[in-house]
Backbone as CSV, one residue per row, in Angstrom:
resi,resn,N_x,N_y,N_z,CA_x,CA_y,CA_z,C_x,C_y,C_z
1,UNK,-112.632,179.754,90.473,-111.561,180.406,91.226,-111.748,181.918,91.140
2,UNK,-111.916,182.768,92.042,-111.884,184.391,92.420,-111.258,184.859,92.887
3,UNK,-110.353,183.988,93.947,-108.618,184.451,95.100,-107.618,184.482,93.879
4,UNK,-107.151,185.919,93.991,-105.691,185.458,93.218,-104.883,184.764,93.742
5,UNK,-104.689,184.506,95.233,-103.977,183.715,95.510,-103.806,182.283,95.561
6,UNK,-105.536,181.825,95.204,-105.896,180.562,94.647,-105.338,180.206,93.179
7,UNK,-106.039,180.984,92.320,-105.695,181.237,91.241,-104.034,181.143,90.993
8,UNK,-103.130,181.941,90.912,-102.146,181.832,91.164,-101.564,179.943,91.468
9,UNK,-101.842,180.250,92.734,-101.475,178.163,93.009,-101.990,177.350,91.905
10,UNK,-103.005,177.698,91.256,-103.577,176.219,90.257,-102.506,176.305,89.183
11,UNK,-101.882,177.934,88.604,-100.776,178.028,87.765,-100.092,177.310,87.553
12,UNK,-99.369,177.336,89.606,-97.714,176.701,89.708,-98.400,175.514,90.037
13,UNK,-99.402,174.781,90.394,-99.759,173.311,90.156,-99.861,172.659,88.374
14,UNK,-100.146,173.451,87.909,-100.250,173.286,86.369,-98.773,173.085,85.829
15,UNK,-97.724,173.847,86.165,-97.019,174.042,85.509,-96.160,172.835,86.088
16,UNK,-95.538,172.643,87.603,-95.467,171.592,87.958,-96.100,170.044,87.769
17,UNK,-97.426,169.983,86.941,-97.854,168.970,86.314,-97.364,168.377,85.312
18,UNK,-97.061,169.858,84.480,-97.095,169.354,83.086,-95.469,169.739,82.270
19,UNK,-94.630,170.337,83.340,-93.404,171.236,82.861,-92.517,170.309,82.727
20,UNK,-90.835,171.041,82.559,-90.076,169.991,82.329,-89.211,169.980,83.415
21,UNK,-89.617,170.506,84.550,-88.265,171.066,85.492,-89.258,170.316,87.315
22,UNK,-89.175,170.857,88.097,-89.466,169.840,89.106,-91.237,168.803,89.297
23,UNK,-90.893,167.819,89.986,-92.477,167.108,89.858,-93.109,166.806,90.898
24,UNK,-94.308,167.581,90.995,-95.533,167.808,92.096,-95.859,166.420,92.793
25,UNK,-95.550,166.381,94.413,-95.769,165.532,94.677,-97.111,165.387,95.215
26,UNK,-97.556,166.031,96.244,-98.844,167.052,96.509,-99.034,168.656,96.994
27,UNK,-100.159,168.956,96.429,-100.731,170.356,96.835,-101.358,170.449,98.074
28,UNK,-101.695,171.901,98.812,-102.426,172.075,100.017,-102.898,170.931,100.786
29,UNK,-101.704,170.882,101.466,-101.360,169.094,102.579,-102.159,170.143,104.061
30,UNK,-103.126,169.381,104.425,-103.695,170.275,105.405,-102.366,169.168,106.834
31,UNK,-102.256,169.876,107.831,-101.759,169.108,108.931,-102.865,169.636,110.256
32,UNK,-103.582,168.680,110.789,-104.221,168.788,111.606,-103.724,167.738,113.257
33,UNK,-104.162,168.320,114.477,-103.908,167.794,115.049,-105.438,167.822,116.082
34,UNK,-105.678,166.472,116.638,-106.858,166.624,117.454,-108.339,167.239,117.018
35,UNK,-108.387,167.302,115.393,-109.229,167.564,114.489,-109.601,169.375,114.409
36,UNK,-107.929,169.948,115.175,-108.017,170.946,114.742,-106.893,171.712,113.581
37,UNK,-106.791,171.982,112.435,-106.196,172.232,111.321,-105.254,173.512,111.939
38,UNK,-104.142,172.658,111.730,-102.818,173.211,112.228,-101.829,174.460,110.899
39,UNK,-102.313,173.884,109.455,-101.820,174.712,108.691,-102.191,173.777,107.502
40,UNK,-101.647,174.152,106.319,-101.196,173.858,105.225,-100.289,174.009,104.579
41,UNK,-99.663,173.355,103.888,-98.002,173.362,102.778,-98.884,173.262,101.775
42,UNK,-98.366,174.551,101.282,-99.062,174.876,99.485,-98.767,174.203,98.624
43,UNK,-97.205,173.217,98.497,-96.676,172.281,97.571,-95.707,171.693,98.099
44,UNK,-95.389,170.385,97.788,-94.551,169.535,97.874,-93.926,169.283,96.556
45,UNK,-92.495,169.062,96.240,-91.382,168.908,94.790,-90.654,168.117,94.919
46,UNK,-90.462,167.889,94.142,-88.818,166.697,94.260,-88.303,167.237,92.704
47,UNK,-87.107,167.297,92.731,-86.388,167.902,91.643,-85.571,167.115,90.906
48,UNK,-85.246,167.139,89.718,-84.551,165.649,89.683,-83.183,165.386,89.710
49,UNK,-83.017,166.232,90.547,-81.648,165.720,91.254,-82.285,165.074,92.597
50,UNK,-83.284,164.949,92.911,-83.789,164.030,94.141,-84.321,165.233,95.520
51,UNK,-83.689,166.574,95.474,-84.035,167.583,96.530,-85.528,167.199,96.470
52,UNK,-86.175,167.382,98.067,-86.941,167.340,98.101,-87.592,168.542,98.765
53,UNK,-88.460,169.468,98.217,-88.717,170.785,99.036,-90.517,171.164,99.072
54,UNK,-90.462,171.779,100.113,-91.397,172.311,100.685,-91.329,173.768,100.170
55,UNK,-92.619,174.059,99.215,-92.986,175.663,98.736,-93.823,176.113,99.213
56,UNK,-93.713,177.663,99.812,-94.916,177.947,100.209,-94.824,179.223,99.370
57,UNK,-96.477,179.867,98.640,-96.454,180.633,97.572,-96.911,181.873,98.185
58,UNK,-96.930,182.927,98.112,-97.649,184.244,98.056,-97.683,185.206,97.189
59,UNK,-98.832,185.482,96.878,-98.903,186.519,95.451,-99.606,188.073,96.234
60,UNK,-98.988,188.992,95.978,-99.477,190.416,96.611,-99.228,191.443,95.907
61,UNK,-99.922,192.230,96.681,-100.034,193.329,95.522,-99.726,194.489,97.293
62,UNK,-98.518,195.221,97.364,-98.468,196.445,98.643,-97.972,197.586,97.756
63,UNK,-99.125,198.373,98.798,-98.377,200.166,98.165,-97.701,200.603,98.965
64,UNK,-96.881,201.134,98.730,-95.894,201.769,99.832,-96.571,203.741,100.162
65,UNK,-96.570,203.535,101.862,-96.831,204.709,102.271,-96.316,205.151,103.096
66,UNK,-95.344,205.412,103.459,-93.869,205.652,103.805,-92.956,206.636,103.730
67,UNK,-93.318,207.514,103.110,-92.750,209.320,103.100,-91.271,208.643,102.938
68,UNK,-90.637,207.863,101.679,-89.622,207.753,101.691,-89.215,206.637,102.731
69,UNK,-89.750,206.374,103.776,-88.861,205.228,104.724,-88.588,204.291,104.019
70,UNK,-88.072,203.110,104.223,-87.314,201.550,103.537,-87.661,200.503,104.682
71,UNK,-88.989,200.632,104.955,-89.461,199.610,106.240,-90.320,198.646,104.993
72,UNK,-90.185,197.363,105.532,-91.696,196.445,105.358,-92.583,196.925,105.585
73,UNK,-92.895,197.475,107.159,-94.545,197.435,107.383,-94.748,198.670,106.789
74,UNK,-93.897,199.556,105.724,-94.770,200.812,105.232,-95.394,200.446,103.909
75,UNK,-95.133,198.880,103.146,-95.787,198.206,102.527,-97.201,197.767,102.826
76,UNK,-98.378,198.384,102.696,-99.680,198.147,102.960,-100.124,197.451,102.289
77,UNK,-101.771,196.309,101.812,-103.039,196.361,101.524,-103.399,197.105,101.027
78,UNK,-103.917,197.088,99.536,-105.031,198.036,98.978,-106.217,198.267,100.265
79,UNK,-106.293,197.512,101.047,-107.349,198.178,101.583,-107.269,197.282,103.119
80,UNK,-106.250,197.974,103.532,-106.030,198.509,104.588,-105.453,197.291,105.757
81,UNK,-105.992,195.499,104.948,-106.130,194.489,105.757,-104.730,193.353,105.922
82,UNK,-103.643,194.327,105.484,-102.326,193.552,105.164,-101.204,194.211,105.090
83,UNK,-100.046,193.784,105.561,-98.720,194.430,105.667,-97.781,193.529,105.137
84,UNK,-96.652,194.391,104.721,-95.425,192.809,104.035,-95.045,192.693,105.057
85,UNK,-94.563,193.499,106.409,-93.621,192.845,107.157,-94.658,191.593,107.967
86,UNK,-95.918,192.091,108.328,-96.552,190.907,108.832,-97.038,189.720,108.164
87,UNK,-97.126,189.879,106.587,-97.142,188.401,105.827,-96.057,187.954,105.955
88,UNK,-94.419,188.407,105.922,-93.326,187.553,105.759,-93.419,186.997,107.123
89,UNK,-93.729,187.556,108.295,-93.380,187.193,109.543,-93.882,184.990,109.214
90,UNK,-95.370,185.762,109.174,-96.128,184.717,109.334,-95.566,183.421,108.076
91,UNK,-95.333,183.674,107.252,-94.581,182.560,106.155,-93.222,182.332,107.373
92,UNK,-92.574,183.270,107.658,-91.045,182.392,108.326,-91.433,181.605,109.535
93,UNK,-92.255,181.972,110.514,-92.628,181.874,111.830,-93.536,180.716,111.597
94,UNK,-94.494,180.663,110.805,-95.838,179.738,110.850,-95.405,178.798,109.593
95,UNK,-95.950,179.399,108.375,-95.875,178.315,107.265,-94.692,177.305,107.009
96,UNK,-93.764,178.129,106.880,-92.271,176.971,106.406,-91.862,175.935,107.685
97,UNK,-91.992,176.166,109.083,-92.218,175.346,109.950,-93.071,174.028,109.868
98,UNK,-94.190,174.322,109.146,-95.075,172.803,108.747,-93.984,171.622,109.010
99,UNK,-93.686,171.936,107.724,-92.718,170.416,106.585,-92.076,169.921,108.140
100,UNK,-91.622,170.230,109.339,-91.120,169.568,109.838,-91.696,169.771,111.504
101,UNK,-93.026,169.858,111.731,-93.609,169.078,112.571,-94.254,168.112,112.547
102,UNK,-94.093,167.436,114.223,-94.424,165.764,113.766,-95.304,165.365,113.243
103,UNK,-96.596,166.186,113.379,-98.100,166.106,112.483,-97.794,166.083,110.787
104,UNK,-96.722,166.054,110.723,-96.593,166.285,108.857,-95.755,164.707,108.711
105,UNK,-94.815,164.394,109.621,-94.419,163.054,109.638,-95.283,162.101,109.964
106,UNK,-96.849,162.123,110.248,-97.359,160.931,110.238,-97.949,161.038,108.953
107,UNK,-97.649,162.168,108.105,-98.412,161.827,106.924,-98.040,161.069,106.074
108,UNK,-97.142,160.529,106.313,-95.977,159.567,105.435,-95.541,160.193,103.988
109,UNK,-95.104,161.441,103.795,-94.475,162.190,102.954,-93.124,162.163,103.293
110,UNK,-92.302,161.006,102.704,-90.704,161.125,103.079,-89.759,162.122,102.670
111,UNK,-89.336,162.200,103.933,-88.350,163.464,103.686,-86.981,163.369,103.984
112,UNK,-86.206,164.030,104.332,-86.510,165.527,104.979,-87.298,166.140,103.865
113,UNK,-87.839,167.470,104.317,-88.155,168.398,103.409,-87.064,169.572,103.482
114,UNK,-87.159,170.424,102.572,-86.388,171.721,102.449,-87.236,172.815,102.295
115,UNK,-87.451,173.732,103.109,-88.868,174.414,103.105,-88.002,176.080,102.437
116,UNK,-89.236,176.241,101.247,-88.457,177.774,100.876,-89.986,178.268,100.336
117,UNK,-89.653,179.808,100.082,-90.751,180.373,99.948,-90.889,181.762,98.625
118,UNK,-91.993,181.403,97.714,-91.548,182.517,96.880,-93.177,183.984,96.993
119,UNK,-92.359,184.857,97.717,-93.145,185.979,97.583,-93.350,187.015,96.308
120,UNK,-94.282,186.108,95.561,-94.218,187.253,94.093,-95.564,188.215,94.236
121,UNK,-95.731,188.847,93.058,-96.486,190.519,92.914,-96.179,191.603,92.532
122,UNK,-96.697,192.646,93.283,-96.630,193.844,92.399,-95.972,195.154,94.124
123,UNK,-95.298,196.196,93.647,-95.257,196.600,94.995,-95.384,198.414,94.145
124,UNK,-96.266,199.178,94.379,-96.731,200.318,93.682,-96.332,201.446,94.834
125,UNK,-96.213,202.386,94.010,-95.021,203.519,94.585,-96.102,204.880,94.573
126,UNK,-96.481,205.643,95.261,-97.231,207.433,94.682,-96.113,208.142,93.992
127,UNK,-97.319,207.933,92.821,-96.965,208.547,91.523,-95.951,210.030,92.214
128,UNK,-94.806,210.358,91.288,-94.043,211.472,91.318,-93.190,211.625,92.869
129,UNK,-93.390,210.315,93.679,-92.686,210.028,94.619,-91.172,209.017,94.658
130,UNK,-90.304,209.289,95.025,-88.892,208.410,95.064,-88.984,207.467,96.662
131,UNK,-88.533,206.766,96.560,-88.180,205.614,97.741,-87.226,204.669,97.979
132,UNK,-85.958,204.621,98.981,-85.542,203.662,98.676,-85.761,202.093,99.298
133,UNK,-85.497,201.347,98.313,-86.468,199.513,98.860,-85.660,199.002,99.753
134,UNK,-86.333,198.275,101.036,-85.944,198.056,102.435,-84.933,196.320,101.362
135,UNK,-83.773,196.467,102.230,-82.577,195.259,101.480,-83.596,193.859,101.537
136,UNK,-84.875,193.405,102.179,-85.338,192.442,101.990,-86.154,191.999,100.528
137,UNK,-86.198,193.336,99.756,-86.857,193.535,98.684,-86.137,193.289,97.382
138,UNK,-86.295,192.186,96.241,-85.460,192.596,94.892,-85.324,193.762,94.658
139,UNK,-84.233,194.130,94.070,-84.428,195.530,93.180,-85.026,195.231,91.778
140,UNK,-84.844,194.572,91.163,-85.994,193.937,89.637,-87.370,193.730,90.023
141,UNK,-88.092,194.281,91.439,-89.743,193.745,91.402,-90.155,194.407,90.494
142,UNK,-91.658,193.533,90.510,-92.793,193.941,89.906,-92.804,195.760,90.390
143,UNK,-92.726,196.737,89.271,-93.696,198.453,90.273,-94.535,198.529,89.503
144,UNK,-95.528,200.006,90.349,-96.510,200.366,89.767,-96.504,201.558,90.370
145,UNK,-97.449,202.527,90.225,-98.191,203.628,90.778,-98.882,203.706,91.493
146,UNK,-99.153,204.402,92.425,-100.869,205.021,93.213,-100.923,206.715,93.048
147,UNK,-101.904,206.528,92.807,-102.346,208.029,93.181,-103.389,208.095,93.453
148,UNK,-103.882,209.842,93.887,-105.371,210.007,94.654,-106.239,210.347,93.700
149,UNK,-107.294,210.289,93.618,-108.644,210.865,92.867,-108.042,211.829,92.225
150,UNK,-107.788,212.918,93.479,-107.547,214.605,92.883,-106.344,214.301,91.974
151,UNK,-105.324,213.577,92.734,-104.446,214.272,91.514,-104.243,212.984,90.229
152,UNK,-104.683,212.303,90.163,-104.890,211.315,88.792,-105.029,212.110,88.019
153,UNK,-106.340,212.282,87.559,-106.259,213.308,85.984,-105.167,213.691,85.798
154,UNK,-104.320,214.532,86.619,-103.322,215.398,85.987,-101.952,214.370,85.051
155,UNK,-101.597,213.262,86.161,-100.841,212.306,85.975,-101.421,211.673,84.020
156,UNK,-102.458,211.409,84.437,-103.123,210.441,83.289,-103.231,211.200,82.140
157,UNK,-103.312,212.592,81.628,-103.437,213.130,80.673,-101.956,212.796,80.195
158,UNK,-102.552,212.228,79.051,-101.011,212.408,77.562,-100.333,211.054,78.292
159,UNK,-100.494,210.082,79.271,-99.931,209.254,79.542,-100.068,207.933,78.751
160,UNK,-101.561,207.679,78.340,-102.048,206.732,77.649,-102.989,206.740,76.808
161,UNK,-102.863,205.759,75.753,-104.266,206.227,74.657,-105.266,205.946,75.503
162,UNK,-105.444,204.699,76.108,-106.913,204.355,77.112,-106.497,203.574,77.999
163,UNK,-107.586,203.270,78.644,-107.191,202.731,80.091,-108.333,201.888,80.576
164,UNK,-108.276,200.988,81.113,-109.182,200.145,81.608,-108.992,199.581,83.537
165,UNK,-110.057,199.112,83.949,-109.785,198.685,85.353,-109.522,197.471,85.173
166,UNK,-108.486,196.688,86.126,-108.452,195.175,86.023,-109.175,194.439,86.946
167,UNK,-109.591,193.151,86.563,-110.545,192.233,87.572,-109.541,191.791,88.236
168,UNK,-109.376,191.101,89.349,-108.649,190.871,90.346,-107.755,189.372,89.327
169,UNK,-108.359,188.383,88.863,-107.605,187.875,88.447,-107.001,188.125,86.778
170,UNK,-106.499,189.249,86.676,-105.354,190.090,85.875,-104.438,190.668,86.424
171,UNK,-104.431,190.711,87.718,-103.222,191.508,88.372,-101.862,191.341,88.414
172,UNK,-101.984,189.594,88.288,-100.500,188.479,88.041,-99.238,189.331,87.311
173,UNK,-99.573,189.480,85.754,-98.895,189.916,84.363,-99.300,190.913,83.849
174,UNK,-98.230,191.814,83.171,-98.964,192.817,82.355,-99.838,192.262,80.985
175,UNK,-100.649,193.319,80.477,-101.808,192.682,79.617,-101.589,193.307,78.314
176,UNK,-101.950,192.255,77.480,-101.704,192.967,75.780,-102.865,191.499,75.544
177,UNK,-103.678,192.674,74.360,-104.925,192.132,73.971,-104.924,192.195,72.330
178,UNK,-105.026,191.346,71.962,-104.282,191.210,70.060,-105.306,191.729,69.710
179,UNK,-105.104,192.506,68.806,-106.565,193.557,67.742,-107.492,193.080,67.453
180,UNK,-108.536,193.380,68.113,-109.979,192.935,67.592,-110.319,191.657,68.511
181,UNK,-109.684,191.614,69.183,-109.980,190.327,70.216,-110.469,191.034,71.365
182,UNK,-110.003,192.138,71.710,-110.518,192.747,73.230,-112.018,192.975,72.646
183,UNK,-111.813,193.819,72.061,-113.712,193.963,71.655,-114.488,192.612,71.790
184,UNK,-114.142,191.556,70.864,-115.194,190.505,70.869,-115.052,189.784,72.250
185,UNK,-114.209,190.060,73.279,-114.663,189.823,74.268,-114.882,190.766,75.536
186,UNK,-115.976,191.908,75.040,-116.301,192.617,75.890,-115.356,193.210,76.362
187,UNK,-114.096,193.704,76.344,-113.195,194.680,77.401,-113.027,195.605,76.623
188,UNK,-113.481,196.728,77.222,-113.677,198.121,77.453,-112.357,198.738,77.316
189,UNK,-111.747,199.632,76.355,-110.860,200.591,76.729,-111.172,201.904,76.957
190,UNK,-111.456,202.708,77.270,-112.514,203.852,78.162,-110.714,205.202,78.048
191,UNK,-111.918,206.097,77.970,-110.359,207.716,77.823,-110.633,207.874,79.495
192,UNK,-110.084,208.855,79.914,-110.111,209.526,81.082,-111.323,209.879,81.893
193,UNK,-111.724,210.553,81.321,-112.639,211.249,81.880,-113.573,209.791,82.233
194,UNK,-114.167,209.159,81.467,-114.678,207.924,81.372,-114.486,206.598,82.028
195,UNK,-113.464,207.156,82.448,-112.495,206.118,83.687,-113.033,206.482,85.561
196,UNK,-112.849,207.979,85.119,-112.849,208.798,86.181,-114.310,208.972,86.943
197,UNK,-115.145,208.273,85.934,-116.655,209.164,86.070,-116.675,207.406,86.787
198,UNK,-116.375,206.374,86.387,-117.046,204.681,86.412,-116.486,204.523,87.921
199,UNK,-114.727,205.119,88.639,-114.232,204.953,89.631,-114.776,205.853,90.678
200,UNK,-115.408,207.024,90.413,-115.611,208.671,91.270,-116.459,207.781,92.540
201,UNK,-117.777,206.494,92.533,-118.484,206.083,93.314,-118.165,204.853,94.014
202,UNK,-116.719,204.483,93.757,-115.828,202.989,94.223,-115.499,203.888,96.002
203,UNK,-115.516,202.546,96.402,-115.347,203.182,98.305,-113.625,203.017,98.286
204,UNK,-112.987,202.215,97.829,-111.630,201.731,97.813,-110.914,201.870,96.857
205,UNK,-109.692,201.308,96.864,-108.888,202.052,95.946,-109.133,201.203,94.609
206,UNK,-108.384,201.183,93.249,-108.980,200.931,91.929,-107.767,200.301,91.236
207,UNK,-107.641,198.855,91.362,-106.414,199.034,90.457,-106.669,199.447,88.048
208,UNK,-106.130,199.876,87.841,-106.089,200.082,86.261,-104.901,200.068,86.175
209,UNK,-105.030,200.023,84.471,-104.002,199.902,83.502,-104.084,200.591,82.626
210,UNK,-102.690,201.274,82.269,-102.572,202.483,80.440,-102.202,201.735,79.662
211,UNK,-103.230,201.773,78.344,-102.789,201.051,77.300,-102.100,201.586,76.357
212,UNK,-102.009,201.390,75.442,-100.981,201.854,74.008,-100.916,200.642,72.830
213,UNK,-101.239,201.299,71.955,-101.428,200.362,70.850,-99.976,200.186,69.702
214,UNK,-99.443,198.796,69.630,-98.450,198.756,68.864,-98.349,198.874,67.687
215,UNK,-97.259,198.658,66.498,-97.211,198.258,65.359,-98.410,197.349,64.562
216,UNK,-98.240,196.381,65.678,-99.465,195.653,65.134,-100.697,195.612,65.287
217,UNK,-101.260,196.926,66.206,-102.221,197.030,66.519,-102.783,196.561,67.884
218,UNK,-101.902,195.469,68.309,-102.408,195.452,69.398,-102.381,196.531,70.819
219,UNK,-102.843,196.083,71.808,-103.188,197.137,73.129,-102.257,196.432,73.956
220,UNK,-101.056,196.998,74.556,-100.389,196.463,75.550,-100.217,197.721,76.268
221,UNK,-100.258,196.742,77.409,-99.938,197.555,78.902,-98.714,199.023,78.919
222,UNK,-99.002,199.897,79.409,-97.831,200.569,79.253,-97.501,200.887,81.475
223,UNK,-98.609,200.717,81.860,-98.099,201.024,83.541,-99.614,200.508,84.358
224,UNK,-98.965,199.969,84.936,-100.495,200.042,85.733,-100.366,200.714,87.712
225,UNK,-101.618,200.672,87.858,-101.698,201.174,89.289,-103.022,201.187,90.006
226,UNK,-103.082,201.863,91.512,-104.048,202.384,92.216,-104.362,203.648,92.046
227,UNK,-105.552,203.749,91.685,-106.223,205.239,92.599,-106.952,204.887,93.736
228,UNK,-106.911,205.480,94.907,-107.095,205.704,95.613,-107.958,206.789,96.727
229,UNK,-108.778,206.506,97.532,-109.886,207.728,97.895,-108.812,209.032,98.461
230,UNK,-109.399,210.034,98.231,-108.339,211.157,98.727,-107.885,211.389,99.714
231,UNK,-108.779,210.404,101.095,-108.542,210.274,102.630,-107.581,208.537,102.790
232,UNK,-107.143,208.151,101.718,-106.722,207.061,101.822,-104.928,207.084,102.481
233,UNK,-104.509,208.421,102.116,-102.913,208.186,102.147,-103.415,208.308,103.817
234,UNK,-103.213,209.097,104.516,-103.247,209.438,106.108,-104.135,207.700,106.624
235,UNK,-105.190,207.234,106.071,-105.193,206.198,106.881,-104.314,205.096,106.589
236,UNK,-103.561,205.272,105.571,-102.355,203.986,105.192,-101.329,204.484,105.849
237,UNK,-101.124,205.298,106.640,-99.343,206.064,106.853,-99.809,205.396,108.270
238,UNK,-101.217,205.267,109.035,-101.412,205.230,110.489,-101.518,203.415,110.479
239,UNK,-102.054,203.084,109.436,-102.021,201.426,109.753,-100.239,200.828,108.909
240,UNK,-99.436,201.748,108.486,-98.134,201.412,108.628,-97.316,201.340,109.840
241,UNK,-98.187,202.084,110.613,-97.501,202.298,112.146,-97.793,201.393,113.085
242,UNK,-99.024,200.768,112.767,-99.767,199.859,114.096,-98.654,199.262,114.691
């Protein structure tokens, strides 16, 4: 698995396997019609009070570029290929519709279904910027930061003991690595400059994390975020507009 958004699903299939709260009836139900693939329902539940529902999952990660607006579509893609207002469209409009076309009733999955949808992630703000969140948004999300090349350093000095980049499937949860365990498995905590020199030749933006070491020694997360190329804000403000 390499999609977080794959990744992610095997979670809530896991946990629905093995938990104590609703039970997996099936995963990624393709519905095809005329042998052309009409969609998929990410999960099927039954709860044990008997509800029977239709989940559809999304895990994302949008920066907001937005000079302050409270729109969805000023929620971007790290890189450039995604908007929240056009993923929610497509979950209300396309996905949750499945569970109740007739191509899903010959699959003999009795229903009704109850189709709902959970959009989790991360939604990252430019650093030393205020915004207020469009009413479709929790106020308890996941935040984070972005900033540009140029002005990182300034941000990052005195912010964290070290800092590392995350692989795509770490982005889920914040990270704390128990003492002496990050080393024996190869992860790098790197100072600034050292950060700065490994990201300076990346074409796109970078997500990392500031660490800080506890009581007990371990390294937990203290913020994470994007940097970003220095021509990146102006082309995210123009594909907020499309």
């Amino acid at each position: 698995v390499t999609r977080l958004g794959r990744y992610a699903e095997c979670l809530l299939a896991w946990f629905l396997q093995h938990g104590p709260t609703a039970r997996l009836i099936a995963a990624n139900v393709p519905l095809r019609r005329a042998g052309l693939t009409l969609g998929e329902c990410d999960f099927l539940v039954q709860t044990r009070a008997g509800r029977r529902l239709h989940w559809e999952l999304a895990v994302k990660c949008y920066l907001h570029a937005g000079d302050g607006r409270a729109q969805l579509s000023d929620y971007v893609g790290p890189n450039l290929q995604d908007r929240f207002d056009l993923k929610l469209s497509h979950l209300l409009d396309h996905q949750l519709p499945l569970s109740g076309r007739e191509e899903f009733v010959t699959l003999g999955h009795t229903g009704p279904w109850e189709p709902q949808m959970f959009i989790k992630g991360w939604l990252f703000y430019r650093q030393g910027e205020t915004s207020s969140d469009p009413v479709e948004i929790d106020p308890a999300h996941a935040r984070g930061w972005w900033s540009t090349r140029a002005d990182w350093p300034a941000f990052a000095a005195g912010h964290a003991q070290a800092w590392r980049v995350l692989p795509r499937l770490e982005w889920l949860a914040p990270r704390r690595h128990e003492a002496g365990v990050a080393e024996a498995e190869g992860i790098a905590f790197v100072d600034v400059a050292a950060l700065g020199e490994r990201i300076a030749h990346q074409n796109g933006p970078t997500m990392v994390a500031a660490f800080h070491t506890d009581d007990a020694g371990r390294w937990v997360e203290r913020s994470r975020g994007f940097i970003v190329p220095d021509d990146w804000p102006q082309k995210a403000q123009a594909f907020a507009r499309q």
